[in-house]
N, C-alpha and C positions, 0 to 999 in steps of 0.2 A: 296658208303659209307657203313660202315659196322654197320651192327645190333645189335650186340652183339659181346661181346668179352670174351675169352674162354681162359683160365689160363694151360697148360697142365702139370704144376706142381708146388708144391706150391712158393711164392714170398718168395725172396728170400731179406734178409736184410744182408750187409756185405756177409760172407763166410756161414752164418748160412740159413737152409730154415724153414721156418715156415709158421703155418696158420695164415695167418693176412686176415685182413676186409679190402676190398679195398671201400673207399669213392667216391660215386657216386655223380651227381646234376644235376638234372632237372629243366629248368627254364619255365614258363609257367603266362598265366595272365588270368584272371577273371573278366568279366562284371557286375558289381554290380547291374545294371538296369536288368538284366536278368531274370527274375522270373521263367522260365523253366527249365525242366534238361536240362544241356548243358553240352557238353565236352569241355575243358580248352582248349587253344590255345596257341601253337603245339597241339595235342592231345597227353599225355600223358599215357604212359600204365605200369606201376609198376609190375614186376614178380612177381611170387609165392615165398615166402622167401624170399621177400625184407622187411627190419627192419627203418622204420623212425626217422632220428633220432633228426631232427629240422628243420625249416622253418624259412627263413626270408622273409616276408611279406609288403610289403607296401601297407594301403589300403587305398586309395584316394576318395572312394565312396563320393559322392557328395547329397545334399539334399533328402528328404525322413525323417521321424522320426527313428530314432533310427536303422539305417537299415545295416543290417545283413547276410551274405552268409554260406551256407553250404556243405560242399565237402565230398564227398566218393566216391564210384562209383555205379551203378544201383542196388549192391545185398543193402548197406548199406547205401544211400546217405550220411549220415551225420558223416561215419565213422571216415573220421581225421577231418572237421570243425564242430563244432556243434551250430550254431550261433557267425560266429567270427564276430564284427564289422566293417564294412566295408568303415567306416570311422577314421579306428583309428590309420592310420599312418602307420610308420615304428615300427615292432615288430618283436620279435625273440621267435619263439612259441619252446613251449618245451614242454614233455607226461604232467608236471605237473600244467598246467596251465585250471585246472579241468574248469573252467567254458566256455572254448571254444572248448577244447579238445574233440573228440569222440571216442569211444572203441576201435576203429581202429588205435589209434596216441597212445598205449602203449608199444613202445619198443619191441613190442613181432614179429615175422614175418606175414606177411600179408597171411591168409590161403588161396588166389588164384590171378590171373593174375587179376592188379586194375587197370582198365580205370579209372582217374579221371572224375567226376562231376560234376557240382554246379548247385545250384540255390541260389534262396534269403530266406531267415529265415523270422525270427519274425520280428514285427518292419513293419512298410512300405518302401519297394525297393527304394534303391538311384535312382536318375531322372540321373547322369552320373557320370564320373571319372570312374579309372581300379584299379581294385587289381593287383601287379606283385607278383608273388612266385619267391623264389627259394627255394627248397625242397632236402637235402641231407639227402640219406639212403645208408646204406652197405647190402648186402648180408647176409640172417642168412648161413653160412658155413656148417653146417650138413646138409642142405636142398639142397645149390649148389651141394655139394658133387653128391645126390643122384638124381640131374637132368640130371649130366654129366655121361654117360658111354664111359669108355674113351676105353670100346675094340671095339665100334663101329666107332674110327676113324683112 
């Protein structure tokens, strides 16, 4: 199975070729009872100049007071969750949803290779239930650009 996949010039729409953002999605879930860092399941690992651009989220956390998960990866933990509820259903997170959002979930490219994260926030940890993600991001294109040297292939 292939690890990556590599553009040798740009996409082409109709006759025309241009730079376009190709839409990516990872799908991955989350233990609410987890109170450790833990890496998300698949283990997901987001490149260098990858740009987030939404989540949908289902979070089925179960019992616990008011309990809460946080996601980033080891430099940020809480970089894209920052206390999201973990009981709070089905949601479509988006940068501007400041009171769950982290510095990390603004549009901007992610400054290095993100292993996702979690643990449990404020609030007392769910006793069970799963959070499912699905997380779609594109490529920031000046960044790919400069990862690929294409006279090395």
């Amino acid at each position: 199975m292939a690890t990556s996949t590599r553009f040798r010039s740009p996409i082409r729409v109709g006759r025309n070729a241009h730079l376009h953002d190709v839409p990516m999605v990872v799908n991955f879930t989350m233990d609410p009872t987890d109170a450790t860092e833990t890496a998300v399941s698949p283990a997901v690992t987001l490149p260098k100049g990858a740009i987030i651009d939404y989540m949908i989220m289902d979070g089925i956390g179960t019992g616990g007071t008011n309990p809460t998960v946080i996601m980033g990866d080891t430099t940020n933990t809480n970089g894209i969750l920052d206390n999201y509820p973990s009981d709070d259903g089905e949601s479509i997170l988006l940068s501007g949803r400041a009171t769950v959002i982290g510095s990390e979930f603004d549009l901007t490219p992610l400054p290095r290779d993100y292993t996702l994260v979690y643990l449990g926030g404020s609030g007392t940890d769910a006793t069970g239930g799963t959070i499912t993600c699905t997380l779609y991001y594109h490529m920031d294109h000046i960044t790919a650009n400069a990862l690929i040297d294409a006279s090395s292939e």
